[in-house]
GUBAZA-229760 format. One record per residue: x, y, z of N, C-alpha, C in turn. Coordinates in steps of 0.02 Angstrom, whole numbers, padded with zeros to 5 digits, always signed. Layout:
N
XYZXYZXYZ/...
***
This chain:
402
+07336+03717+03222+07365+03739+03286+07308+03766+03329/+07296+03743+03382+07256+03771+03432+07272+03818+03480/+07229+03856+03504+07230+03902+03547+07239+03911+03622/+07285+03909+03674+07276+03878+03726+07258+03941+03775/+07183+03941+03796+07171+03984+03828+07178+03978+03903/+07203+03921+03908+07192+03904+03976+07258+03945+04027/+07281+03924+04103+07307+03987+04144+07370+03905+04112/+07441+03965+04137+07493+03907+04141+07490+03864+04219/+07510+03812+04198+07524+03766+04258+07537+03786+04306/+07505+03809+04378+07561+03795+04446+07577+03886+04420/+07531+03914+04379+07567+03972+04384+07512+04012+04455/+07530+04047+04489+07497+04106+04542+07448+04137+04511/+07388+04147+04512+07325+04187+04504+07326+04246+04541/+07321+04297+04535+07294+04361+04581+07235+04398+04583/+07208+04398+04654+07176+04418+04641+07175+04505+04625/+07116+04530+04621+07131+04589+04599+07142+04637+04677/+07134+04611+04719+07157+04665+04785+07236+04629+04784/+07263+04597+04775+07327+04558+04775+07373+04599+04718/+07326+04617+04687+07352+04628+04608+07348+04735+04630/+07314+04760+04649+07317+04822+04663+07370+04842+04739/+07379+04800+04780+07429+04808+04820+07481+04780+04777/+07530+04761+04738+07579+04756+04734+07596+04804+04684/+07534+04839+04668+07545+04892+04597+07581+04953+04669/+07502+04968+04704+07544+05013+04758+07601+05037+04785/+07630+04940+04804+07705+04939+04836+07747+04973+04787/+07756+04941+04702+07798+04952+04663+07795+05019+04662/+07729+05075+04656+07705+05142+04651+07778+05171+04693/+07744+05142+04745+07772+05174+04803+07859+05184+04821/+07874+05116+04807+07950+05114+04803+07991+05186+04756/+07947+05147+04692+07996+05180+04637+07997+05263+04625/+07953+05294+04699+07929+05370+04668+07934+05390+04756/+08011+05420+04764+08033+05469+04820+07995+05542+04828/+07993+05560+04877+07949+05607+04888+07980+05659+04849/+07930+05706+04818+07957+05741+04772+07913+05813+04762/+07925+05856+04719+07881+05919+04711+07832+05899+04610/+07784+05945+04621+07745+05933+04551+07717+05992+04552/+07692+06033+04489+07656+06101+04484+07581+06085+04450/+07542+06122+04455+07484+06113+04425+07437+06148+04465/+07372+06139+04427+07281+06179+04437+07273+06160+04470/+07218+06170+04541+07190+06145+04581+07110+06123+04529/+07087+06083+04522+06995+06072+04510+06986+06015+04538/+06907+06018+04545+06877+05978+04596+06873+05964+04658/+06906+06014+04703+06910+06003+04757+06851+06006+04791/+06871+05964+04870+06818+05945+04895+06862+05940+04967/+06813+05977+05014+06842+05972+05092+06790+05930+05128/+06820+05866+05149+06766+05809+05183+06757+05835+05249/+06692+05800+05272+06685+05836+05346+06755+05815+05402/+06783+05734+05352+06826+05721+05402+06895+05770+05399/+06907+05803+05365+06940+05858+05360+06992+05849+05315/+06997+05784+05277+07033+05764+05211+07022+05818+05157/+07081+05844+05122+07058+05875+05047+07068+05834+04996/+07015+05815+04951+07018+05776+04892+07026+05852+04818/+07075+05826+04791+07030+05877+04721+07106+05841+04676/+07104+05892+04604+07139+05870+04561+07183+05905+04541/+07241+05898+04509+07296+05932+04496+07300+05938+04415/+07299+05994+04399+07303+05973+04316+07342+06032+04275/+07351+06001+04214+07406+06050+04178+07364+06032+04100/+07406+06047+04055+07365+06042+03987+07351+06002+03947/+07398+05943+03985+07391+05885+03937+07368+05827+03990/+07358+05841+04043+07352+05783+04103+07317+05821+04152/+07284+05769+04212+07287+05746+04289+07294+05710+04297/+07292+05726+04392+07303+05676+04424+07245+05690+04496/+07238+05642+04501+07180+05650+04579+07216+05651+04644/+07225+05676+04671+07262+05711+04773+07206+05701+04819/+07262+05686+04866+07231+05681+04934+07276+05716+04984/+07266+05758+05018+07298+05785+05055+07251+05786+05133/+07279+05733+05189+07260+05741+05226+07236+05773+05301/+07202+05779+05348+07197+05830+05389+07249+05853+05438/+07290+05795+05438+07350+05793+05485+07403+05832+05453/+07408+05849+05393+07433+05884+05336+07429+05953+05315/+07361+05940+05289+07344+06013+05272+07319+06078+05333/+07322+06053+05407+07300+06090+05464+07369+06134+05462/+07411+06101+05450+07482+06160+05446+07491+06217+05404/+07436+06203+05362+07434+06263+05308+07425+06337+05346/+07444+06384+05314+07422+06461+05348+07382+06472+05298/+07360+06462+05240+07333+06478+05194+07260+06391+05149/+07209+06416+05142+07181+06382+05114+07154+06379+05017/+07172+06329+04999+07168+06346+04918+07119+06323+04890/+07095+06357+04832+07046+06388+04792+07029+06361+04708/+06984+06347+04680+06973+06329+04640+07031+06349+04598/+07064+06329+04536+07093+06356+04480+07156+06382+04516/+07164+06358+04582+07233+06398+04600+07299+06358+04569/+07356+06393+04557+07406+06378+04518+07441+06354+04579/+07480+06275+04608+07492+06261+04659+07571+06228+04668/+07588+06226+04707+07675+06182+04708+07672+06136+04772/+07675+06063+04733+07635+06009+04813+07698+05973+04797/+07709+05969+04863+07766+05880+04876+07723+05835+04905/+07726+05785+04849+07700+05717+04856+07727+05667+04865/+07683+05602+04878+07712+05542+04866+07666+05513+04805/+07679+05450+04782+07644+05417+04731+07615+05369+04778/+07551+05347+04766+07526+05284+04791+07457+05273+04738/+07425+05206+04766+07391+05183+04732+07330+05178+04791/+07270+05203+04788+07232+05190+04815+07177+05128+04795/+07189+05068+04843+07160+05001+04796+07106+04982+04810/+07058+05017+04844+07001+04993+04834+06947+05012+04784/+06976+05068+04741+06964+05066+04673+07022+05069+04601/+07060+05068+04641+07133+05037+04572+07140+05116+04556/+07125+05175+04589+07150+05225+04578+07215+05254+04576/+07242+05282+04551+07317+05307+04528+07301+05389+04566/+07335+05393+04617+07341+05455+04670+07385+05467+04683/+07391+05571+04689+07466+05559+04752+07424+05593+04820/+07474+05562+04860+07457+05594+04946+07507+05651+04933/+07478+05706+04942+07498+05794+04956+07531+05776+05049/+07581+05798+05043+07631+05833+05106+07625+05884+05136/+07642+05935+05067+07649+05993+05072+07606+06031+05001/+07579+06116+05021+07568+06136+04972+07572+06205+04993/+07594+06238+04919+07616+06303+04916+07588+06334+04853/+07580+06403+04846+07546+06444+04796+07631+06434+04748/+07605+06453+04680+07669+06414+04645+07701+06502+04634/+07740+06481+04610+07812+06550+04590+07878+06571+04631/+07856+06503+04694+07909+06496+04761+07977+06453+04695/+07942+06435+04647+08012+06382+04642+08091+06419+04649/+08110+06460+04636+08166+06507+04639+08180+06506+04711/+08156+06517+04758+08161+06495+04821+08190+06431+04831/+08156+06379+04831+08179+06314+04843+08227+06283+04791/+08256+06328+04741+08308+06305+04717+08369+06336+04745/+08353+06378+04785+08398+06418+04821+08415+06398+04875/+08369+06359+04918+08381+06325+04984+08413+06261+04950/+08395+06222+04909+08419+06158+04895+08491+06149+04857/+08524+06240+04843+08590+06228+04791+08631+06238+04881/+08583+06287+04920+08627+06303+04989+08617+06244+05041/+08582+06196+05021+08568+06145+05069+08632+06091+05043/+08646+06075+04980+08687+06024+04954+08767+06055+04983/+08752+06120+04973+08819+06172+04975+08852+06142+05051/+08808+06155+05086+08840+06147+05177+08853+06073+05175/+08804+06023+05171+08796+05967+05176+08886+05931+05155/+08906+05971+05076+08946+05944+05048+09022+05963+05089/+08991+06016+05134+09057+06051+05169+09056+06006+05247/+09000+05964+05257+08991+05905+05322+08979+05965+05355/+08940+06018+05360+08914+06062+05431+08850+06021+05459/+08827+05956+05428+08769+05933+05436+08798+05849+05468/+08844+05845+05457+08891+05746+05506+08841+05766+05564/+08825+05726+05596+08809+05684+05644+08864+05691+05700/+08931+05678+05667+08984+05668+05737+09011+05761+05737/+08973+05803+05698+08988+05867+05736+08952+05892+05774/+08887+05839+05805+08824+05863+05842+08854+05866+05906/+08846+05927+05964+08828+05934+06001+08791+05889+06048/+08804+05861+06104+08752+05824+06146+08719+05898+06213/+08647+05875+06201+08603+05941+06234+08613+05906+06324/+08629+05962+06340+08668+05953+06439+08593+05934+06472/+08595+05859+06500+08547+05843+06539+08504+05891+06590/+08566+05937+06632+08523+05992+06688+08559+06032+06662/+08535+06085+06618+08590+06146+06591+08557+06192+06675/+08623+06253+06678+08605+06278+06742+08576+06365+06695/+08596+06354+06634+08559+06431+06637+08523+06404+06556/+08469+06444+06520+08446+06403+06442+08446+06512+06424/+08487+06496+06352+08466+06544+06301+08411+06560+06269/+08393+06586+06227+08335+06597+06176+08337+06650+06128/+08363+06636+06073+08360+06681+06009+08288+06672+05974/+08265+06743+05972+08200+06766+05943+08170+06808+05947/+08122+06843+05929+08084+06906+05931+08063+06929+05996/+08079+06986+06056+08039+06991+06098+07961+06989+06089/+07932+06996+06043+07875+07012+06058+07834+06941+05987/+07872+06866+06000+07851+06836+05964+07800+06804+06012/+07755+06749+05976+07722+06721+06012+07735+06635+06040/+07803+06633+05992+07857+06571+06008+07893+06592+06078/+07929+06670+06078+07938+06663+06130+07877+06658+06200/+07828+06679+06197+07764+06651+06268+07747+06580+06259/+07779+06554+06211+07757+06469+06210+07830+06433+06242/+07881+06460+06230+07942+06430+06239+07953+06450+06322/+07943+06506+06353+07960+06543+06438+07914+06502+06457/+07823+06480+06430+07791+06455+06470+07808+06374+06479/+07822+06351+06444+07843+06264+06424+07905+06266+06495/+07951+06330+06467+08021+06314+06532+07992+06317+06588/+07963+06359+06607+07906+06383+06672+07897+06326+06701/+07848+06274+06642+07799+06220+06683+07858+06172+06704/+07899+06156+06659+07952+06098+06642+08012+06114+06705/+08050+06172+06690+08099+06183+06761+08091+06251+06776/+08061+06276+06824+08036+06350+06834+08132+06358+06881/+08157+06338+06893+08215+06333+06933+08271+06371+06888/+08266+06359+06829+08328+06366+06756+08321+06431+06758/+08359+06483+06757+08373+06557+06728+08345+06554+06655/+08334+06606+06619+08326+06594+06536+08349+06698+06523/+08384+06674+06472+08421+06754+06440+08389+06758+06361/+08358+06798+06370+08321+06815+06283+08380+06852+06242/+08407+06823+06191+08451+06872+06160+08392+06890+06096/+08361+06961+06099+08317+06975+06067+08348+06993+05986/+08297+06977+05944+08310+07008+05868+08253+07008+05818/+08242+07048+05774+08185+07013+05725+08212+06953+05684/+08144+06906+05676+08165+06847+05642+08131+06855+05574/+08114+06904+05541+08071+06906+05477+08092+06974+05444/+08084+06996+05407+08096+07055+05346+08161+07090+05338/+08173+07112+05290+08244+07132+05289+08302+07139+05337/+08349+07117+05304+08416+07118+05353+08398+07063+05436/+08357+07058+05430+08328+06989+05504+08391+06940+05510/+08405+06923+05446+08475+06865+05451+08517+06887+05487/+08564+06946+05458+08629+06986+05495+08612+06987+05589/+08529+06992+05583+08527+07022+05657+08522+06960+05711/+08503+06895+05667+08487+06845+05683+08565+06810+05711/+08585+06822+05658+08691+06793+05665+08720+06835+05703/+08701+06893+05754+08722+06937+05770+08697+06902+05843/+08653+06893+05864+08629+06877+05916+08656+06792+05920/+08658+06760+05884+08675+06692+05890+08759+06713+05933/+08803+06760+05881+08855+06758+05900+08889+06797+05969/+08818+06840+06000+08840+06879+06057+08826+06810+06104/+08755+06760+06094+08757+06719+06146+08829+06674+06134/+08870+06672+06093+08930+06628+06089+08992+06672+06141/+08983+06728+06108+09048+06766+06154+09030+06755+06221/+08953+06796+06249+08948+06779+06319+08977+06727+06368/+08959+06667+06314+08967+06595+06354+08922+06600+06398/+08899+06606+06415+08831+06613+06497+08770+06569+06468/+08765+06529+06448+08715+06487+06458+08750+06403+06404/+08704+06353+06446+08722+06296+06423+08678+06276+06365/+08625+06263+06347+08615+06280+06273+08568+06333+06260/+08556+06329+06202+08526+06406+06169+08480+06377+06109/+08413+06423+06106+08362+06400+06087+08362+06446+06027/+08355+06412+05975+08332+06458+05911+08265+06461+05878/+08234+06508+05881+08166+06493+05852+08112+06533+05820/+08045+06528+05784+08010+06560+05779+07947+06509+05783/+07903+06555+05756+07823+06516+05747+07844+06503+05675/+07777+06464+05651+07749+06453+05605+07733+06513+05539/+07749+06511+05470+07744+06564+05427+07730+06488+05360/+07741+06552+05306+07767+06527+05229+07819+06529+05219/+07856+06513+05175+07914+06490+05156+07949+06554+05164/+07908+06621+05151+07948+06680+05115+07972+06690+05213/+07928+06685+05272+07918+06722+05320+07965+06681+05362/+08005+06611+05351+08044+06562+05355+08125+06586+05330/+08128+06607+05272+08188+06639+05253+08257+06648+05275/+08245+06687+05300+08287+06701+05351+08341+06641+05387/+08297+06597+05406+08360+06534+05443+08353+06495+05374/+08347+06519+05322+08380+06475+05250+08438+06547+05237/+08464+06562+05268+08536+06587+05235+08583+06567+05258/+08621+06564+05211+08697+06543+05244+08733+06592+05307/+08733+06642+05319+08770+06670+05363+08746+06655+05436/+08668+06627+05438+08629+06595+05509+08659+06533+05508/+08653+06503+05458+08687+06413+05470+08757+06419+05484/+08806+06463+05454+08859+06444+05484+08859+06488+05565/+08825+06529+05586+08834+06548+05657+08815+06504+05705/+08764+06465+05676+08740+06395+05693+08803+06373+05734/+08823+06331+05658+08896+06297+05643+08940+06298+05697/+08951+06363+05703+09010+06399+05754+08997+06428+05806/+08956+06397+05828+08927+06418+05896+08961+06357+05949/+08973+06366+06005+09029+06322+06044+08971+06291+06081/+08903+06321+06086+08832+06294+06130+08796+06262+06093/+08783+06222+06129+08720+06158+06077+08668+06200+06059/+08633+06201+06008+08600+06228+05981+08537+06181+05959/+08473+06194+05984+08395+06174+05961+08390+06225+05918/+08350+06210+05864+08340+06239+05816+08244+06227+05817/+08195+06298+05829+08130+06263+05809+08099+06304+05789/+08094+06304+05747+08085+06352+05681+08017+06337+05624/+07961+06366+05649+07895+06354+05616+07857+06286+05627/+07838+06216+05601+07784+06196+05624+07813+06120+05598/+07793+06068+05609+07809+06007+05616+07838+05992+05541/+07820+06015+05491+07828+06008+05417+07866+06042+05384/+07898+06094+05414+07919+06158+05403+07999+06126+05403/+08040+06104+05380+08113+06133+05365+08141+06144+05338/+08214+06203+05384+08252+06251+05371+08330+06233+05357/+08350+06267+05322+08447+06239+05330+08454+06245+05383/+08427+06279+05453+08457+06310+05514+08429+06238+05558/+08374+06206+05547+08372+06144+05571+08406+06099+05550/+08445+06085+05506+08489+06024+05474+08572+06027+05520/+08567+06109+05527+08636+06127+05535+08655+06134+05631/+08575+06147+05638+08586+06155+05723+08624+06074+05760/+08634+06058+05833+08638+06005+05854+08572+05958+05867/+08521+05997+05858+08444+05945+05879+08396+06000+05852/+08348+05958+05810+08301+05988+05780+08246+06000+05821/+08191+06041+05844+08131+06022+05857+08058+06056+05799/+08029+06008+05808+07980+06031+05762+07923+06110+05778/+07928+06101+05834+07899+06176+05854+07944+06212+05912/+07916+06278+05917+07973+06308+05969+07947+06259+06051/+07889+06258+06043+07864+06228+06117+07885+06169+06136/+07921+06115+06070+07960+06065+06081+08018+06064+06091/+08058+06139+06071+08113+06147+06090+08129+06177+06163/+08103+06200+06163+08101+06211+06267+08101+06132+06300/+08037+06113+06274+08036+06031+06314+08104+05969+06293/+08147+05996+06260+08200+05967+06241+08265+05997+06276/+08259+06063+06283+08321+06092+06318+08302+06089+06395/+08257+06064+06420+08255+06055+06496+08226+05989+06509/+08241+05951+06571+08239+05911+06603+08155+05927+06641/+08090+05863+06617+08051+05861+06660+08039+05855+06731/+08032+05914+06781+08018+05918+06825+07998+05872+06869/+07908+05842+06837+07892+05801+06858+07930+05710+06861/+07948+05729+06795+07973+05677+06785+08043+05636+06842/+08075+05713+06823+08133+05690+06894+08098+05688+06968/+08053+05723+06966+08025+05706+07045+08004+05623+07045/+07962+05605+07004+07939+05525+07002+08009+05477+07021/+08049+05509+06971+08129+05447+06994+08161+05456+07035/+08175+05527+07069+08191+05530+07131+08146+05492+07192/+08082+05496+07184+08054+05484+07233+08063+05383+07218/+08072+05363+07156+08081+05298+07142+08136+05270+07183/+08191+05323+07168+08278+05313+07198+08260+05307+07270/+08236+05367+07304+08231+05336+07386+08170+05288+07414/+08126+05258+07348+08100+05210+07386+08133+05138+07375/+08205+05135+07313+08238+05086+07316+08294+05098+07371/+08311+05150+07384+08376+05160+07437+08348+05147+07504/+08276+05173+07517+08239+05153+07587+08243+05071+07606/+08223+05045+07532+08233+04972+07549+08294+04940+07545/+08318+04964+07521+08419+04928+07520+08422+04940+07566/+08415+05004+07593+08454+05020+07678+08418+04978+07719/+08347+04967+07709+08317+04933+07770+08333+04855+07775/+08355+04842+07706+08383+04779+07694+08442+04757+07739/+08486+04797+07727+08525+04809+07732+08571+04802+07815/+08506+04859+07839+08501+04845+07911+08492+04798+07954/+08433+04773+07915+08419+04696+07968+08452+04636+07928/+08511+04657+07892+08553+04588+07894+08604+04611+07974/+08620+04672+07957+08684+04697+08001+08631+04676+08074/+08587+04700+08088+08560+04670+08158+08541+04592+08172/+08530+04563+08096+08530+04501+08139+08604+04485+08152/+08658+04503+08095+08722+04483+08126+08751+04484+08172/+08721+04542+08221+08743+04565+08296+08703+04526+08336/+08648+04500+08318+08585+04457+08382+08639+04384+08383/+08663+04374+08315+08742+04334+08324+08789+04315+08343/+08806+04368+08352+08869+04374+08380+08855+04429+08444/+08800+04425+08468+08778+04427+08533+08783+04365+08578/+08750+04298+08538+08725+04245+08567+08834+04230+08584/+08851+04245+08544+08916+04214+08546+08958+04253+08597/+08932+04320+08629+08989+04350+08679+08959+04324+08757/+09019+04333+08779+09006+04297+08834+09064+04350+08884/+09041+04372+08948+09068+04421+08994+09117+04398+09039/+09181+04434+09066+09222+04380+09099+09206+04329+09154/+09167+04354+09198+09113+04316+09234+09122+04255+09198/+09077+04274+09145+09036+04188+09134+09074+04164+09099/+09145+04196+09071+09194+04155+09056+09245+04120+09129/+09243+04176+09165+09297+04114+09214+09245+04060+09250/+09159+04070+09259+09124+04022+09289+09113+03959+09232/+09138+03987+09176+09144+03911+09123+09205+03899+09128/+09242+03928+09133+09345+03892+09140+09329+03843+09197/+09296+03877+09259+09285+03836+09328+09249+03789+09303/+09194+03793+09284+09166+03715+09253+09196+03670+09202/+09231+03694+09168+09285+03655+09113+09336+03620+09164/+09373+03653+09200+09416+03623+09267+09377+03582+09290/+09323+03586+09317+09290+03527+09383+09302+03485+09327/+09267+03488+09268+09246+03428+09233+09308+03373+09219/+09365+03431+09199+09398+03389+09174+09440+03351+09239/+09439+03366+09309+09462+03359+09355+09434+03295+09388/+09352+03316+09356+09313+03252+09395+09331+03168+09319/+09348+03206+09260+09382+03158+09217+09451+03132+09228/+09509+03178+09243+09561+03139+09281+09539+03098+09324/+09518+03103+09381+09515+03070+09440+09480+03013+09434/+09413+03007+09393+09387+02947+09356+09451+02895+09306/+09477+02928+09251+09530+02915+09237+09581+02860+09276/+09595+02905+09319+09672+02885+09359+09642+02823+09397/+09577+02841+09438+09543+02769+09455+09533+02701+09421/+09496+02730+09352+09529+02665+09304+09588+02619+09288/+09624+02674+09284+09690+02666+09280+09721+02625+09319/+09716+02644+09393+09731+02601+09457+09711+02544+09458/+09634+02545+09456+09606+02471+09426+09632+02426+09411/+09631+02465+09333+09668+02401+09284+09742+02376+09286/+09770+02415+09333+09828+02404+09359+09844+02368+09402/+09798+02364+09436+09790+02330+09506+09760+02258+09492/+09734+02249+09429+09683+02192+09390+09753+02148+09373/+09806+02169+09339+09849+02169+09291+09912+02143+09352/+09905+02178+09379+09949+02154+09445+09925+02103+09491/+09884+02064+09489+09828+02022+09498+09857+01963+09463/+09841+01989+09412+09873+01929+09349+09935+01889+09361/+09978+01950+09349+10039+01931+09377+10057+01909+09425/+10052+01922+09488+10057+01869+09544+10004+01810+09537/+09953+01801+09500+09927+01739+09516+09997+01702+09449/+10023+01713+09414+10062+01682+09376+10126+01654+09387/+10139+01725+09440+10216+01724+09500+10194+01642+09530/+10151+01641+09536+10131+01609+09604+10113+01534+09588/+10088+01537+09505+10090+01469+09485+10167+01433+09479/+10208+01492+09438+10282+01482+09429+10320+01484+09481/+10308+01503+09560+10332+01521+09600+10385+01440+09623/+10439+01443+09623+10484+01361+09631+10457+01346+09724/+10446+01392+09743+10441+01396+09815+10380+01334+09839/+10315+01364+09778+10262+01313+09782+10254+01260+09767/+10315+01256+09718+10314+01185+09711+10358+01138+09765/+10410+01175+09808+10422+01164+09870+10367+01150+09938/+10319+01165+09931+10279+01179+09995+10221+01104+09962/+10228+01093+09889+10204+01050+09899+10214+00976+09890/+10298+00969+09929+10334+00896+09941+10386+00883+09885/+10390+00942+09871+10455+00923+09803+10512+00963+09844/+10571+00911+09773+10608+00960+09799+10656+00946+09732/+10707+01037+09740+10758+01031+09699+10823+01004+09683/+10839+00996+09644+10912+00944+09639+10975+00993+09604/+11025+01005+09646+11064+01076+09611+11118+01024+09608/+11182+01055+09571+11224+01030+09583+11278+01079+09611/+11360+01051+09630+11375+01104+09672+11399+01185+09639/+11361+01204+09590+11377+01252+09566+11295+01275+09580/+11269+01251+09592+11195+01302+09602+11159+01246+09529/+11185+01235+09486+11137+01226+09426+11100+01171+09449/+11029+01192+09415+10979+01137+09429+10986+01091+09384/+10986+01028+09409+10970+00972+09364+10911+00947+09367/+10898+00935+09288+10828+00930+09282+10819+00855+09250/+10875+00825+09241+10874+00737+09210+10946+00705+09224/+10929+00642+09217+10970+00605+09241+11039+00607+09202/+11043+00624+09140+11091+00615+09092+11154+00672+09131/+11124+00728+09185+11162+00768+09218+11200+00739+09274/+11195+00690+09304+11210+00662+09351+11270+00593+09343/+11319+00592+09367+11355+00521+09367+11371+00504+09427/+11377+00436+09456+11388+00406+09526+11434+00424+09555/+11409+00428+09597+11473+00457+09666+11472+00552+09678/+11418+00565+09626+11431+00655+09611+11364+00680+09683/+11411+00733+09698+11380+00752+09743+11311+00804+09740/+11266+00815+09763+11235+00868+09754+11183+00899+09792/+11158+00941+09798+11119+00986+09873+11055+00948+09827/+11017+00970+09886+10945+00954+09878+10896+01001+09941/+10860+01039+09877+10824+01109+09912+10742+01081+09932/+10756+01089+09979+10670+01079+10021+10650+01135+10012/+10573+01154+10048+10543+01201+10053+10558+01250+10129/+10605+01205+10172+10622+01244+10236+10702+01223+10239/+10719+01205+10178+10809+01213+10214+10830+01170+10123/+10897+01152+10156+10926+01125+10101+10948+01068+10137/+10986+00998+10087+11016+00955+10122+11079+00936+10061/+11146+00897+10080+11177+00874+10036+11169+00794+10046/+11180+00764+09978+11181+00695+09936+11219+00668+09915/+11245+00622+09915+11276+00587+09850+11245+00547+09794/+11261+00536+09757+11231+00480+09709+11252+00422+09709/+11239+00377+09714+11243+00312+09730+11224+00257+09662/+11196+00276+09647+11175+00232+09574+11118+00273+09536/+11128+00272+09483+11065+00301+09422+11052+00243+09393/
***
């Protein structure tokens, strides 16, 4: 029996970049973004601002990449041997067949009690639908007054007054002030959500803070903020720490924004922006109307050509009369004419048929005494009497022999 080393028939070859992207894809599919614990070693901060290093535990690693677009959200930077809690993805980096995850997120580890706490209260609401889609709120195109729940003296709120400022300096804005961080902050937080509900005085209402850690975040992970959320009758933006950052109070609001400065630019209508389409609207209405106009004026240069003043209507009736007057009279002349042509006829016909002419020229008629003309001999028997008409008299006859 021989050995057949050869490839099968017609079977596909890969190459090895062919062969490391489809490892990737499969990587990738089969491994949802997720959390992992472990050591930080080896790290390395590139100038391009990527962190490379390794994750390890006692029986394994794994090699990370956590990139700059990523890790700039951090408030905190980590340290050799630090004990860490990263949400990753799986991928395959193939231009050396490396087995990596891309870092999301990273946190100093001992939070897990935390995020099992947001995630039993995240399933909790979810399962109660405070999070449907068809209980969202639609945010009022020109609200006439905007809320704002948050710290007077945060630095979300000077990012959120200045954003409304640039965006619609026109809008009123009502701070319903509270702390958003350390004890009891929630109660005071649901307290203020629910005075802007009683008020009613503004069309939506802004919820927010800056940027923290998970612990300094808190607060809009309790249930008594999500359901004031919930039951708030005003659309509610929710923007609450930093693009990476979410809260139950963002799942539960009507529109998320990722920072507070995006949530201002979401609860108001660009300024500029409406000036550009207004000014768009009357340079299409300038031209409809002008359109518009010089149809309606040529229609009148129209029905200009077509009016005519009584004047020059009775001096055209008078010229319609001559004309048709000087057409009768042409007419009737014809007429006479051919009448007179026609009557022509007829007497030259009288005149051929006329018995008279044939009198005048040596004939004559043979009547008998009843007037009837005889016109052959078979009318006549001997001895019968009968007139005989000249052209200047008559005479009587007898017959004498036929």
């Amino acid at each position: 029996m021989t050995e057949n080393t050869g490839s099968t028939p017609n079977a596909k070859v890969l190459t090895v970049t062919e062969l490391n992207r489809l490892a990737r894809d499969v990587l990738e599919r089969s491994f949802p973004l997720f959390w992992v614990s472990g050591e930080i070693s080896n790290l390395t901060r590139a100038a391009s601002g990527h962190w490379y290093f390794s994750l390890k535990d006692a029986g394994a690693q794994v090699r990370c990449v956590m990139f700059r677009g990523r890790n700039s959200y951090l408030d905190w930077v980590p340290k050799e041997g630090d004990k860490v809690e990263a949400r990753a993805l799986v991928t395959l980096y193939e231009a050396r067949g490396d087995f990596q995850l891309t870092i999301e997120f990273l946190q100093r580890a001992g939070l897990g009690t935390l995020f099992e706490a947001y995630e039993r209260l995240r399933i909790k609401l979810q399962n109660e639908g405070l999070f449907d889609e068809s209980l969202k709120k639609p945010l009022p195109p020109h609200p006439r007054q905007i809320g704002v729940v948050t710290s007077p003296d945060a630095a979300a709120l000077r990012d959120v007054l200045t954003t409304l400022k640039r965006r619609m300096p026109s809008i009123p804005v009502i701070i319903y002030p509270t702390p958003v961080q350390g004890k009891g902050a929630a109660n005071l937080i649901t307290s203020a959500i629910e005075q802007a509900s009683a008020r009613a005085e503004c069309d939506v209402l802004i919820v927010c803070r800056g940027g923290g850690s998970i612990e300094d975040l808190w607060q809009f992970n309790e249930e008594i903020v999500a359901r004031a959320i919930h039951a708030c009758p005003i659309p509610v933006i929710s923007g609450v720490g930093h693009e990476t950052d979410f809260t139950i109070a963002d799942f539960v609001a009507d529109q998320r924004a990722p920072t507070p400065t995006a949530a201002a630019e979401l609860a108001t209508p660009n300024r500029t922006a409406l000036f550009t389409h207004l000014q768009q609207l009357k340079q299409r209405t300038t031209r409809q109307i002008g359109y518009l106009l010089d149809r309606r004026m040529q229609h009148l240069d129209y029905l200009a050509k077509r009016l005519i003043s009584p004047a020059q209507q009775i001096t055209h009736k008078k010229n319609h009369l001559s004309q048709l007057q000087l057409r009768l009279k042409t007419a009737n002349t014809m007429q006479i004419q051919q009448q007179q042509q026609r009557l022509n006829r007829l007497l030259q016909n009288l005149q051929h048929l006329n018995p008279q002419a044939v009198l005048e020229r040596g004939y004559a008629f043979v009547q008998d005494r009843t007037g009837q003309l005889i016109t052959a001999k078979q009318q006549l028997s001997k001895g019968q009497p009968v007139n005989l008409r000249f052209k200047d008299g008559t005479a009587e006859a007898e017959i004498t022999e036929i």
